[in-house]
mmCIF file as Biopython writes it, N, C-alpha, C and O atoms, coordinates in Angstrom:
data_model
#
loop_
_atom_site.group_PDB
_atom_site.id
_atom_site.type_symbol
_atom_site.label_atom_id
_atom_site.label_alt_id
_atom_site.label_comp_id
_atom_site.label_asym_id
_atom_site.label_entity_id
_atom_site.label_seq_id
_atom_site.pdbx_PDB_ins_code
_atom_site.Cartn_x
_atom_site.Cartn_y
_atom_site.Cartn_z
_atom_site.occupancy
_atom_site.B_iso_or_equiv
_atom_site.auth_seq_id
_atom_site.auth_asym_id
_atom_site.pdbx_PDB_model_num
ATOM 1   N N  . UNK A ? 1  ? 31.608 34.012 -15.591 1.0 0.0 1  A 1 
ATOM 2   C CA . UNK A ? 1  ? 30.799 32.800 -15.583 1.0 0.0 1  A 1 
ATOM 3   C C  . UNK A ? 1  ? 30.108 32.696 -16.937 1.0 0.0 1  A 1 
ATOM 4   O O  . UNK A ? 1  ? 29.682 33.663 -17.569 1.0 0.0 1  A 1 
ATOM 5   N N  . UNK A ? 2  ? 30.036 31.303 -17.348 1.0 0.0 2  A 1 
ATOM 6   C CA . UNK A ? 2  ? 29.562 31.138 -19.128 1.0 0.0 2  A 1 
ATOM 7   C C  . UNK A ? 2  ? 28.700 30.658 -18.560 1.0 0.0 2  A 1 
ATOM 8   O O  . UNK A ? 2  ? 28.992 30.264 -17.431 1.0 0.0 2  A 1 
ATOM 9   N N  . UNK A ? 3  ? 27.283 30.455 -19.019 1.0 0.0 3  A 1 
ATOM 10  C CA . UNK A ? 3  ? 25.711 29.939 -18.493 1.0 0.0 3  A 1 
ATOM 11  C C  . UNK A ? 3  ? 25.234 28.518 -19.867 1.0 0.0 3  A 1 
ATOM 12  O O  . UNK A ? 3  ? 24.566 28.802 -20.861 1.0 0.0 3  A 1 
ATOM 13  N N  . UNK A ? 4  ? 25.569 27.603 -19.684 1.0 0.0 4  A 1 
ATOM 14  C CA . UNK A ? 4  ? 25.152 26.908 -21.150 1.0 0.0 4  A 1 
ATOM 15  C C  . UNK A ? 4  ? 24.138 26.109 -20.673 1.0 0.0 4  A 1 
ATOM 16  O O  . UNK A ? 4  ? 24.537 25.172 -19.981 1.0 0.0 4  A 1 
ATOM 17  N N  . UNK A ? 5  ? 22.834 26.199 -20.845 1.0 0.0 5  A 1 
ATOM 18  C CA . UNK A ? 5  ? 21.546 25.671 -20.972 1.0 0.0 5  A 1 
ATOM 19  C C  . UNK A ? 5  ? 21.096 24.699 -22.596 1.0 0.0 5  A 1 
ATOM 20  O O  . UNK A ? 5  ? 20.897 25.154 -23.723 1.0 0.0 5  A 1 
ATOM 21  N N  . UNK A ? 6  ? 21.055 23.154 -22.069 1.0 0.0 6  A 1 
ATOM 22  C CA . UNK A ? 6  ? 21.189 21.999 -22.760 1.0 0.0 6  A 1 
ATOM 23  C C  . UNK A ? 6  ? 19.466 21.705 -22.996 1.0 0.0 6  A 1 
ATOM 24  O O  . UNK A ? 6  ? 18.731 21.902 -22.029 1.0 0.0 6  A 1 
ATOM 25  N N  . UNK A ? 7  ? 19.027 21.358 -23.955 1.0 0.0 7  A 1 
ATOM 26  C CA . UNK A ? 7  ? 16.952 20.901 -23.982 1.0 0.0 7  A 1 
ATOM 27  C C  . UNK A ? 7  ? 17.884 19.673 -25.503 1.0 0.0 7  A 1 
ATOM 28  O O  . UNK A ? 7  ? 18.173 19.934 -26.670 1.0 0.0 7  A 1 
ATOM 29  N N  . UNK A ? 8  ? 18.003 18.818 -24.938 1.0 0.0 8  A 1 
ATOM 30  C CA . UNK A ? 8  ? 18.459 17.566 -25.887 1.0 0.0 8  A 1 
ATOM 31  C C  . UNK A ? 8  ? 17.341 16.298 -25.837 1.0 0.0 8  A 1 
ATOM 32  O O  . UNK A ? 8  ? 17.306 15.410 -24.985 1.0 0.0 8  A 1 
ATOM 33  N N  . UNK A ? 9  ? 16.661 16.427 -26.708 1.0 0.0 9  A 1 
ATOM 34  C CA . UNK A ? 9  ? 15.443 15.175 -27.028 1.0 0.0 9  A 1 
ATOM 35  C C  . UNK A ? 9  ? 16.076 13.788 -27.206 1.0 0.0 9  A 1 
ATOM 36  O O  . UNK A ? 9  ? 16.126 12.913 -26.342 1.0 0.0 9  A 1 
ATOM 37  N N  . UNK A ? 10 ? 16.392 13.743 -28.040 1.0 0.0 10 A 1 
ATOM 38  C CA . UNK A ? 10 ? 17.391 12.327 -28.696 1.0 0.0 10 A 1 
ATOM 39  C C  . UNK A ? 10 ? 18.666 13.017 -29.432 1.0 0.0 10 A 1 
ATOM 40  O O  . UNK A ? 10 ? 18.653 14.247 -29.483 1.0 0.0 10 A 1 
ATOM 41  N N  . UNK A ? 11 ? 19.686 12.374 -29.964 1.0 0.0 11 A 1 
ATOM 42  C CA . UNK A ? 11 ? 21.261 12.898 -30.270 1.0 0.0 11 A 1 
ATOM 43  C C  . UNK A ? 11 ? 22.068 13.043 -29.208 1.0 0.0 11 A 1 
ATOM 44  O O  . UNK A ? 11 ? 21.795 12.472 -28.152 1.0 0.0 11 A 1 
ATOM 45  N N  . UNK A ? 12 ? 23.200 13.845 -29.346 1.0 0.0 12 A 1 
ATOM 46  C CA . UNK A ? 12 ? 24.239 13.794 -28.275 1.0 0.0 12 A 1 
ATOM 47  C C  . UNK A ? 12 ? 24.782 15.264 -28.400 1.0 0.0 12 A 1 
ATOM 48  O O  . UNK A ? 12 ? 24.119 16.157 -28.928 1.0 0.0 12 A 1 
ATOM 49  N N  . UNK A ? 13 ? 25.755 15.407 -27.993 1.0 0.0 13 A 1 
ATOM 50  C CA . UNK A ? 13 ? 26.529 17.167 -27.714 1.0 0.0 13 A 1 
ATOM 51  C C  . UNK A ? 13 ? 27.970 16.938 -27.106 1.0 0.0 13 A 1 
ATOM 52  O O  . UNK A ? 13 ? 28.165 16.351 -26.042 1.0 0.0 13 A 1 
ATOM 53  N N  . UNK A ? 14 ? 29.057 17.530 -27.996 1.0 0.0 14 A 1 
ATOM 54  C CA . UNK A ? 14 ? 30.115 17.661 -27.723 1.0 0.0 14 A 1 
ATOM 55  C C  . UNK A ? 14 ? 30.867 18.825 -26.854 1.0 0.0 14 A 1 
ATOM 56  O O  . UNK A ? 14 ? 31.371 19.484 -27.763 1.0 0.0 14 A 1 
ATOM 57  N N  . UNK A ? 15 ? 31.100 19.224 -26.098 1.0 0.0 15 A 1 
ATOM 58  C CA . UNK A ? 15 ? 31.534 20.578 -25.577 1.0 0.0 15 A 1 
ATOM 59  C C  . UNK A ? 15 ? 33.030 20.530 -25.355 1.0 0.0 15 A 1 
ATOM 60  O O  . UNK A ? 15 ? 33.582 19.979 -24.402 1.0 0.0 15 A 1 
ATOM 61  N N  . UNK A ? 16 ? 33.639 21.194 -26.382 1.0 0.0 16 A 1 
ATOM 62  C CA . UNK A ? 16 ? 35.057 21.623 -25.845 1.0 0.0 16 A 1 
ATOM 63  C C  . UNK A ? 16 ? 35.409 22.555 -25.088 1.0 0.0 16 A 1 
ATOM 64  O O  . UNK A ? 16 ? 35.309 23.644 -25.655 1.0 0.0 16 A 1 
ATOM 65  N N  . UNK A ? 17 ? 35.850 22.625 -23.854 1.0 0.0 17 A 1 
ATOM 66  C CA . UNK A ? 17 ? 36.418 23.682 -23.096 1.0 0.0 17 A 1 
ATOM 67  C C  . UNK A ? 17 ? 37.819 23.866 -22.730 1.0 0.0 17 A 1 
ATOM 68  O O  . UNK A ? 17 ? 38.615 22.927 -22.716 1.0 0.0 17 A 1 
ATOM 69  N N  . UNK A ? 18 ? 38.161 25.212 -22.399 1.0 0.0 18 A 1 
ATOM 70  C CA . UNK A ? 18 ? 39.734 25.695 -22.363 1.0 0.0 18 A 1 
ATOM 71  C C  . UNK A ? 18 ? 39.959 25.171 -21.606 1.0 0.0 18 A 1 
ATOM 72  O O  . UNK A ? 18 ? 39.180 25.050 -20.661 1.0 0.0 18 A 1 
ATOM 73  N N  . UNK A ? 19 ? 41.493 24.427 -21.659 1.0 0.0 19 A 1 
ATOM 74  C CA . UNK A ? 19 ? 42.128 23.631 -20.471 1.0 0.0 19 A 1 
ATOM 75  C C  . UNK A ? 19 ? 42.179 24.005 -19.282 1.0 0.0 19 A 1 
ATOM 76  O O  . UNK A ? 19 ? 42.239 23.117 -18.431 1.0 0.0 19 A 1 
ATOM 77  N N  . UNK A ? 20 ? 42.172 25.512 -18.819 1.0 0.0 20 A 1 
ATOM 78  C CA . UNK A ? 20 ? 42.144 25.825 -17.030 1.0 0.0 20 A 1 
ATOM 79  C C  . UNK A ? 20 ? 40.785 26.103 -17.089 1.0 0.0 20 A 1 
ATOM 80  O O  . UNK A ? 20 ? 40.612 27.122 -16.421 1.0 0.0 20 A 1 
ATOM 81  N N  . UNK A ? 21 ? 39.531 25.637 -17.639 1.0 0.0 21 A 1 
ATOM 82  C CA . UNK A ? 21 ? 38.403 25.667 -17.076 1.0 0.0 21 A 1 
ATOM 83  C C  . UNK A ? 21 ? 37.837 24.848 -16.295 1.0 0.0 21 A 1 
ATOM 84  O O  . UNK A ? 21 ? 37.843 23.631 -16.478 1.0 0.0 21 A 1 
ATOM 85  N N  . UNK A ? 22 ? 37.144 25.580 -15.094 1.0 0.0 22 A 1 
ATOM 86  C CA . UNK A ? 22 ? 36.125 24.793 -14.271 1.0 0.0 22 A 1 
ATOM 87  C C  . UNK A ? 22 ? 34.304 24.495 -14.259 1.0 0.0 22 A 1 
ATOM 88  O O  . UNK A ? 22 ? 33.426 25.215 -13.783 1.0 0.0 22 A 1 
ATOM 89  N N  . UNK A ? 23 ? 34.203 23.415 -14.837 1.0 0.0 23 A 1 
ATOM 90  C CA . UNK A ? 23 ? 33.221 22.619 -14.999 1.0 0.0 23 A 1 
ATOM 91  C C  . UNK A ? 23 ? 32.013 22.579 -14.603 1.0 0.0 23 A 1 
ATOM 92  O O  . UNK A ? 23 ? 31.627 21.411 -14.546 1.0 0.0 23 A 1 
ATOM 93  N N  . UNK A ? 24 ? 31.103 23.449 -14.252 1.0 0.0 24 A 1 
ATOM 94  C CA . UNK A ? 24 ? 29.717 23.037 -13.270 1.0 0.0 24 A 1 
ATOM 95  C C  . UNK A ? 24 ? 28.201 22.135 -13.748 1.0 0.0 24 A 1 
ATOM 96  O O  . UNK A ? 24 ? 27.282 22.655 -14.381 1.0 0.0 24 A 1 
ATOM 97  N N  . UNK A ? 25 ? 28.223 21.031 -13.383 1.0 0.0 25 A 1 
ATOM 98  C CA . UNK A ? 25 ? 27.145 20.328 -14.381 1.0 0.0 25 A 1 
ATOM 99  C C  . UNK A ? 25 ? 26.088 19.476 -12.823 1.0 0.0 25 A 1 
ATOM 100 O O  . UNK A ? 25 ? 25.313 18.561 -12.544 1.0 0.0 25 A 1 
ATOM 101 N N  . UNK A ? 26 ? 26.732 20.476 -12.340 1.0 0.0 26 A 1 
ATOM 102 C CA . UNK A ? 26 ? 25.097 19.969 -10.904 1.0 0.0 26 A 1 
ATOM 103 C C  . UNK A ? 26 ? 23.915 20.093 -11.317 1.0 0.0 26 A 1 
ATOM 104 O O  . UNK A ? 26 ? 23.131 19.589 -10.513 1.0 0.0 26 A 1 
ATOM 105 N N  . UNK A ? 27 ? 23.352 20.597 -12.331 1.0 0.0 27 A 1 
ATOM 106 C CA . UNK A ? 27 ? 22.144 21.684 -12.596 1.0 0.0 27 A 1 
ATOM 107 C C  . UNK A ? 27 ? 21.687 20.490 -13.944 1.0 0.0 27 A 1 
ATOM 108 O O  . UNK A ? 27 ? 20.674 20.635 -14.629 1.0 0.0 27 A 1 
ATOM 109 N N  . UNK A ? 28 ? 22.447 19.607 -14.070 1.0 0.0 28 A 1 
ATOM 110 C CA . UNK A ? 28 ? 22.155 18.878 -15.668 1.0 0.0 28 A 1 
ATOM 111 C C  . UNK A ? 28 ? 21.566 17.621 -15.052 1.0 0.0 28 A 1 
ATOM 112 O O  . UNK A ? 28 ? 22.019 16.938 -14.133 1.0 0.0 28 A 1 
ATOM 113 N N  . UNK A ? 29 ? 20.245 17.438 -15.900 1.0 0.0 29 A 1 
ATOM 114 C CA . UNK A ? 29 ? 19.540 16.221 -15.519 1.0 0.0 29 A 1 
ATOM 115 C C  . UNK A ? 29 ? 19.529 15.567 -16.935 1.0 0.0 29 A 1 
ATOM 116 O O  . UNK A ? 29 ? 19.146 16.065 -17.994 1.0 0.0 29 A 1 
ATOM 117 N N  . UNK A ? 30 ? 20.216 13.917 -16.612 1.0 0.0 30 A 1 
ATOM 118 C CA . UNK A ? 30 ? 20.267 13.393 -17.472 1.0 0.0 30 A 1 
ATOM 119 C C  . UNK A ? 30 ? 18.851 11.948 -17.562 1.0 0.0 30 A 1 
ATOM 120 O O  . UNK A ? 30 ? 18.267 11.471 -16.589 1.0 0.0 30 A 1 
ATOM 121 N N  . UNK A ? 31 ? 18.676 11.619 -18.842 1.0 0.0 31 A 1 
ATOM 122 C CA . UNK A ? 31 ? 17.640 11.126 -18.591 1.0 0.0 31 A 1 
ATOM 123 C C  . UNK A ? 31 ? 17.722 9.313  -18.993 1.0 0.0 31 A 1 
ATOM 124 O O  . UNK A ? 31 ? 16.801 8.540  -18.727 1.0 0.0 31 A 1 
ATOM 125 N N  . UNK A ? 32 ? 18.766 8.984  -19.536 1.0 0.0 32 A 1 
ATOM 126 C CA . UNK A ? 32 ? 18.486 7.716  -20.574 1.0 0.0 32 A 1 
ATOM 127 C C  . UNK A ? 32 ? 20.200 7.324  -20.388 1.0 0.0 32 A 1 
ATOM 128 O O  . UNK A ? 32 ? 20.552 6.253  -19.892 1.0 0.0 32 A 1 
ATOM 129 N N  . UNK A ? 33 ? 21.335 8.542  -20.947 1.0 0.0 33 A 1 
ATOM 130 C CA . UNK A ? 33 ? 22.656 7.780  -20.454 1.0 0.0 33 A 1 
ATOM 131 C C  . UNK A ? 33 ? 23.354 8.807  -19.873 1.0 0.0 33 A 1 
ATOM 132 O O  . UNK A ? 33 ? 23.111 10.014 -19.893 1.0 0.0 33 A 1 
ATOM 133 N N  . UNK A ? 34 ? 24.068 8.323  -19.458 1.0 0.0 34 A 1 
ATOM 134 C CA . UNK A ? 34 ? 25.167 9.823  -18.463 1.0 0.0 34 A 1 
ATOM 135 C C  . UNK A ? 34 ? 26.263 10.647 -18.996 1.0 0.0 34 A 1 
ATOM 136 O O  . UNK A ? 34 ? 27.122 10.490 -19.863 1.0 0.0 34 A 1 
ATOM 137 N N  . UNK A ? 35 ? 26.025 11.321 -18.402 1.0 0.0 35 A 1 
ATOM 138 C CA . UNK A ? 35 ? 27.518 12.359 -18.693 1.0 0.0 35 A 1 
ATOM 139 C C  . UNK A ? 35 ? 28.534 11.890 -18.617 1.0 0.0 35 A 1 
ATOM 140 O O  . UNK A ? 35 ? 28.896 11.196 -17.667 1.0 0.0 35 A 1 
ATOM 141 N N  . UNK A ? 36 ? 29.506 12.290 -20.030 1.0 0.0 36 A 1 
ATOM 142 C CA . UNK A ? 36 ? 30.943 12.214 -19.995 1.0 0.0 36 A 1 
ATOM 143 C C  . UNK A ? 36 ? 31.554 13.605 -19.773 1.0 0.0 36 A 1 
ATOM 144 O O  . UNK A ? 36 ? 31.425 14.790 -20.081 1.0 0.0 36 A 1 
ATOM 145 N N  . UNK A ? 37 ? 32.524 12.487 -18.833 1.0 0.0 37 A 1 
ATOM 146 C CA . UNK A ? 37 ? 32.786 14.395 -18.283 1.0 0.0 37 A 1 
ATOM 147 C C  . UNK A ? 37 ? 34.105 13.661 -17.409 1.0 0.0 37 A 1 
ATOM 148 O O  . UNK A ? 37 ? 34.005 12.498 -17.018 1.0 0.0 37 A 1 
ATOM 149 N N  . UNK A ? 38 ? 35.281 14.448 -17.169 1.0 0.0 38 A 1 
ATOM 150 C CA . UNK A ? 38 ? 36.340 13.786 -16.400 1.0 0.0 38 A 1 
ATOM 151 C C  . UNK A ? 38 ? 36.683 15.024 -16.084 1.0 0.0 38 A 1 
ATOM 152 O O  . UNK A ? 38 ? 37.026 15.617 -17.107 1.0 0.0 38 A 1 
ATOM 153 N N  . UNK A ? 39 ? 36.766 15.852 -14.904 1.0 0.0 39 A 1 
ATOM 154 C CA . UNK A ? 39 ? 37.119 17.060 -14.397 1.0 0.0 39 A 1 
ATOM 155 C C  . UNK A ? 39 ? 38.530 16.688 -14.510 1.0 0.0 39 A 1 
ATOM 156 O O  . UNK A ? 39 ? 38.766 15.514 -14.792 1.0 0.0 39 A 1 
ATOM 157 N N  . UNK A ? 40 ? 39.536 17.521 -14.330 1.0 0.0 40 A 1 
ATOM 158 C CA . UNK A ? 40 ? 40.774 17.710 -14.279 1.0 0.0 40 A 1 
ATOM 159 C C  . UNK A ? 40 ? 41.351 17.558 -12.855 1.0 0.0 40 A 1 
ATOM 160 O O  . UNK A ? 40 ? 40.790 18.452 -12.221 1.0 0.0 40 A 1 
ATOM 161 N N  . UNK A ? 41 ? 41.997 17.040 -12.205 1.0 0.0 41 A 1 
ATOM 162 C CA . UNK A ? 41 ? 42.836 16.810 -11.577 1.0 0.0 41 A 1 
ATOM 163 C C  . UNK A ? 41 ? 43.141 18.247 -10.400 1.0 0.0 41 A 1 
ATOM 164 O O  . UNK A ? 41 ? 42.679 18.135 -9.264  1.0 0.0 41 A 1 
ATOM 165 N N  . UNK A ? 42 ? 43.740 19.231 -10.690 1.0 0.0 42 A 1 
ATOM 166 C CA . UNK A ? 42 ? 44.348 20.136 -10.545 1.0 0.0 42 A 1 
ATOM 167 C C  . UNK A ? 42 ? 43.914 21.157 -11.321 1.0 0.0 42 A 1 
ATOM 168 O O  . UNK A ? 42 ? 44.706 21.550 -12.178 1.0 0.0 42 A 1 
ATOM 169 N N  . UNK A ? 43 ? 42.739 21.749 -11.230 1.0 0.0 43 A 1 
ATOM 170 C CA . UNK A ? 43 ? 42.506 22.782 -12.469 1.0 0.0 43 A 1 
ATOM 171 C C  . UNK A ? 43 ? 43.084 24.263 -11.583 1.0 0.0 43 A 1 
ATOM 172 O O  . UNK A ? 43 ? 42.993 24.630 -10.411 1.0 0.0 43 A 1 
ATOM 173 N N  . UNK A ? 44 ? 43.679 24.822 -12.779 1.0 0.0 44 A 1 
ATOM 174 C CA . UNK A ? 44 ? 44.527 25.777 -12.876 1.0 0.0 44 A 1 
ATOM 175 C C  . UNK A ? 44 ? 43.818 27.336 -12.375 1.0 0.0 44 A 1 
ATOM 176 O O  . UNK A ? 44 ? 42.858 27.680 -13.065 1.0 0.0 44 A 1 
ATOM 177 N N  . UNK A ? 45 ? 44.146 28.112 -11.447 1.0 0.0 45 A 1 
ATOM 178 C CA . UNK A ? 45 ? 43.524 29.293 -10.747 1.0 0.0 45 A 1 
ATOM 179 C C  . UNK A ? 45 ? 42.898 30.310 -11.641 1.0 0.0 45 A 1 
ATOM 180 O O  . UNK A ? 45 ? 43.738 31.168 -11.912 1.0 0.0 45 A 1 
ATOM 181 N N  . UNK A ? 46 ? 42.168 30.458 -11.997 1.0 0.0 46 A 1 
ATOM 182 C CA . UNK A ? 46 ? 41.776 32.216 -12.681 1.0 0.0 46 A 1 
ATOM 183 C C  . UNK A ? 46 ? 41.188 31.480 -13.810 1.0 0.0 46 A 1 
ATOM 184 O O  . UNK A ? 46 ? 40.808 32.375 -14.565 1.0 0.0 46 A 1 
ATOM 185 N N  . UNK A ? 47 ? 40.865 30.209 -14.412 1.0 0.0 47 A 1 
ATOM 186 C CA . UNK A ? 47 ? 40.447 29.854 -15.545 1.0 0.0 47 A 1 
ATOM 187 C C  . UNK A ? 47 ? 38.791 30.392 -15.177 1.0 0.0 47 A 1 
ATOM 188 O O  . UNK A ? 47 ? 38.240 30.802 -14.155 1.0 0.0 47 A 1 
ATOM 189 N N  . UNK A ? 48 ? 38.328 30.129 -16.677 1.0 0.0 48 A 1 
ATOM 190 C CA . UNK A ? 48 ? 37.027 30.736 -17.013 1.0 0.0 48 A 1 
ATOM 191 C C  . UNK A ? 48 ? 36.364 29.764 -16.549 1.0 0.0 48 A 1 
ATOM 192 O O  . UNK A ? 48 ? 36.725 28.626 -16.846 1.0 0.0 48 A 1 
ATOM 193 N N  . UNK A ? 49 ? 35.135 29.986 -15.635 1.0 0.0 49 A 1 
ATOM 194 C CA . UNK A ? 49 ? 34.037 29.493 -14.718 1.0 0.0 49 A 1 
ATOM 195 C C  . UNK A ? 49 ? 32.689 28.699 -16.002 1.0 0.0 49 A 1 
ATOM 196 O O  . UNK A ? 49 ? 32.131 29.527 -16.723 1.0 0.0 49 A 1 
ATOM 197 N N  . UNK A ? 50 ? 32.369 27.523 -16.147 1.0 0.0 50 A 1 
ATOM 198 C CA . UNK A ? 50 ? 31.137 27.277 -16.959 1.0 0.0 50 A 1 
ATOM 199 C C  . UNK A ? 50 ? 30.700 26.109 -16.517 1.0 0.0 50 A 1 
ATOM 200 O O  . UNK A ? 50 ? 31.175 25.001 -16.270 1.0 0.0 50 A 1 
ATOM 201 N N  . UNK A ? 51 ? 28.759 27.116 -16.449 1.0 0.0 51 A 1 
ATOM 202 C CA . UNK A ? 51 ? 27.617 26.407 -15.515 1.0 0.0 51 A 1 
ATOM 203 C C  . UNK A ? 51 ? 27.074 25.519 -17.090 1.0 0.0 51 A 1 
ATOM 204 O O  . UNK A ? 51 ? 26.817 26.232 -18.060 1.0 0.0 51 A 1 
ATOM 205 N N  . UNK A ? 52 ? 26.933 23.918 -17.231 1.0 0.0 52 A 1 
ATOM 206 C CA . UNK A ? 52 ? 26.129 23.792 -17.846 1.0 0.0 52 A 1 
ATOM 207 C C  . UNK A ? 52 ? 24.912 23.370 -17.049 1.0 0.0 52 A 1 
ATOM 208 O O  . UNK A ? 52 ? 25.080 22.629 -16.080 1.0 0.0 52 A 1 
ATOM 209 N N  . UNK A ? 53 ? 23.700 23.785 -17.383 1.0 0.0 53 A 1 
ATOM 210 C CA . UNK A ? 53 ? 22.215 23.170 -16.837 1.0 0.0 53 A 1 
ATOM 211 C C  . UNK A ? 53 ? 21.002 22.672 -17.851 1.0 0.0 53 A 1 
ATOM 212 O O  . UNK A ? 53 ? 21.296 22.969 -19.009 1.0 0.0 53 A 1 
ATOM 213 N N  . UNK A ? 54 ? 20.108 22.204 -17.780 1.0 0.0 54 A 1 
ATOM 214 C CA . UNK A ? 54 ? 19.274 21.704 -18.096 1.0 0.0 54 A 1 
ATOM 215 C C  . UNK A ? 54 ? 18.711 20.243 -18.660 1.0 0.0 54 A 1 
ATOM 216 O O  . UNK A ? 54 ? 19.063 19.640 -17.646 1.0 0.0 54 A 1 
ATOM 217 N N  . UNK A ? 55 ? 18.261 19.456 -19.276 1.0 0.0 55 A 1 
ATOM 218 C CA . UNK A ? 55 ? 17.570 18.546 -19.220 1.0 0.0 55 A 1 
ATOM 219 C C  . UNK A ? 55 ? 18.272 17.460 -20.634 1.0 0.0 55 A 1 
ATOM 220 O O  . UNK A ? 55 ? 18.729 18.000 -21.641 1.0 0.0 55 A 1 
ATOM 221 N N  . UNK A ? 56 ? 18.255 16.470 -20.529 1.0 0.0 56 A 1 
ATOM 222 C CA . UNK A ? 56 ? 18.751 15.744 -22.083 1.0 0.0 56 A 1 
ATOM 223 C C  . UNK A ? 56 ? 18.039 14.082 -22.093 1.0 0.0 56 A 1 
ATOM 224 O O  . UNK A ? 56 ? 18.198 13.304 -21.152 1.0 0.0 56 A 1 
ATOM 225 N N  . UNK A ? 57 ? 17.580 13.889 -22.817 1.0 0.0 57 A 1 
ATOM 226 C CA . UNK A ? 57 ? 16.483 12.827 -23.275 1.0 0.0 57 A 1 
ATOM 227 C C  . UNK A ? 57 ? 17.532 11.845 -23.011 1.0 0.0 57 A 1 
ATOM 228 O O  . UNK A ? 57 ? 18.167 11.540 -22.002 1.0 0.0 57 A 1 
ATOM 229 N N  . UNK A ? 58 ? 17.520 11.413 -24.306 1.0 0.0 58 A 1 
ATOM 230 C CA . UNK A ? 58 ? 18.267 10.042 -24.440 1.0 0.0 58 A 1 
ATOM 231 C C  . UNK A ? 58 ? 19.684 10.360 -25.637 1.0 0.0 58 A 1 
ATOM 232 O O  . UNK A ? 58 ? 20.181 9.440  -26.287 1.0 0.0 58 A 1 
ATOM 233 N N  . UNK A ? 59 ? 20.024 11.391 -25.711 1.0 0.0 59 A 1 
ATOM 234 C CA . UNK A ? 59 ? 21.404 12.036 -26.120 1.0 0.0 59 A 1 
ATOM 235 C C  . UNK A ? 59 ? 22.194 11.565 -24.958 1.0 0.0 59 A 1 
ATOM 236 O O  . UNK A ? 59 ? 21.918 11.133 -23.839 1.0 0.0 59 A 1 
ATOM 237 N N  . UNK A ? 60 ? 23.352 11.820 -25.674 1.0 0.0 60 A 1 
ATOM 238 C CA . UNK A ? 60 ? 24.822 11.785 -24.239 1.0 0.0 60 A 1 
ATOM 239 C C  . UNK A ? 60 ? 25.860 12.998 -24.578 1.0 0.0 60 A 1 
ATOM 240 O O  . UNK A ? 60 ? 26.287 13.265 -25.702 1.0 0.0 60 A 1 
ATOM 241 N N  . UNK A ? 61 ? 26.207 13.746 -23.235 1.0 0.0 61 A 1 
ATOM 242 C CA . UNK A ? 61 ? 26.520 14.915 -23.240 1.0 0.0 61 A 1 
ATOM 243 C C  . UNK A ? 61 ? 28.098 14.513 -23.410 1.0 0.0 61 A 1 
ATOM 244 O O  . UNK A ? 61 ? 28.335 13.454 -22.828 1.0 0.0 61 A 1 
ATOM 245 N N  . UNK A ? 62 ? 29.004 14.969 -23.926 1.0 0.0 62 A 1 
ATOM 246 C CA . UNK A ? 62 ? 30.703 14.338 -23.799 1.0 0.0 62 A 1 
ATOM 247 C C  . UNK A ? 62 ? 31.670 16.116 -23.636 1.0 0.0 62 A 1 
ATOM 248 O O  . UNK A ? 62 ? 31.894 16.859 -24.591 1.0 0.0 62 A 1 
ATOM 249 N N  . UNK A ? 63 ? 31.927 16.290 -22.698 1.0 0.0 63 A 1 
ATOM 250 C CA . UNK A ? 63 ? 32.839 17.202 -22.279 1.0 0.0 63 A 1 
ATOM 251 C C  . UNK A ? 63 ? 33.740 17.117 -22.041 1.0 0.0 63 A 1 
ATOM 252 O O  . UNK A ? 63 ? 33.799 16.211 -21.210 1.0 0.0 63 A 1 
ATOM 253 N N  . UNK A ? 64 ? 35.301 17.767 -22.350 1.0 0.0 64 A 1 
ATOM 254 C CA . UNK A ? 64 ? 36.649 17.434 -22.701 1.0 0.0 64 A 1 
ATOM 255 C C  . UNK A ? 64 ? 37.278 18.981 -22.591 1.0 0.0 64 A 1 
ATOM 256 O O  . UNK A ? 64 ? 36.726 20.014 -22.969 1.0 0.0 64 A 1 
ATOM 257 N N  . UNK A ? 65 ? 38.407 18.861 -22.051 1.0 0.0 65 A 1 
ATOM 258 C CA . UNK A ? 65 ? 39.184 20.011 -21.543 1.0 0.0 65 A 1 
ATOM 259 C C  . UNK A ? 65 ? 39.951 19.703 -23.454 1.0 0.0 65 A 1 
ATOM 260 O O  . UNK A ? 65 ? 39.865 18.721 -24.191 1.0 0.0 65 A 1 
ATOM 261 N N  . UNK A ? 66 ? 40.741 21.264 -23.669 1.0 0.0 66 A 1 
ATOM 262 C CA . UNK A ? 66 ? 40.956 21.284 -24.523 1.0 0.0 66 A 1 
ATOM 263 C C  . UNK A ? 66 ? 42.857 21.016 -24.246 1.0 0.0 66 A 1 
ATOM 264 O O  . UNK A ? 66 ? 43.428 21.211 -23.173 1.0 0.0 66 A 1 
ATOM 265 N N  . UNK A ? 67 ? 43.417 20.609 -25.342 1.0 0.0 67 A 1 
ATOM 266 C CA . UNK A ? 67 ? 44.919 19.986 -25.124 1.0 0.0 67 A 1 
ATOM 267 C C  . UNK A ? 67 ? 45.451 21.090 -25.347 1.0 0.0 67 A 1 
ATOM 268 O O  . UNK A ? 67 ? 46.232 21.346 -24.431 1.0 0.0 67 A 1 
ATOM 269 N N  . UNK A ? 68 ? 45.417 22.005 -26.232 1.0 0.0 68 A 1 
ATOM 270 C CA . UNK A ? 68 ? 45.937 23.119 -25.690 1.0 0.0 68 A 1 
ATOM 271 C C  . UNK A ? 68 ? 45.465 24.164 -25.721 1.0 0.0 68 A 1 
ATOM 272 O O  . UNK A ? 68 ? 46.036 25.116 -25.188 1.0 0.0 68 A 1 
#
């Protein structure tokens, strides 16, 4: 499990993750615009587990499985 803890005032944040990863962003409170984020379809067994949590102003978070 990867633990990524977000404190975003104003700006934005890109996160690339490995293509069989699974996504956790229950824990993320957004404040001004929402998360980009498109889970995968079918994510792939045994991929690496990542929790993002915490708080983001008026930034926008954009998360993207990686192509390869």
């Amino acid at each position: 499990m990867v633990d990524i803890e977000l404190r975003l005032g104003t700006g934005g944040a890109k996160i690339t993750v490995p293509r069989d990863a699974i996504v956790d962003v229950e824990n993320l409170r957004t404040g001004w615009k929402d998360l980009l984020y498109k889970p995968q379809r079918r994510p792939r067994p045994g991929g690496p587990k990542i929790r993002i949590s915490g708080a983001m102003g008026y930034g926008r978070l954009r998360i993207r499985h990686a192509r390869r």
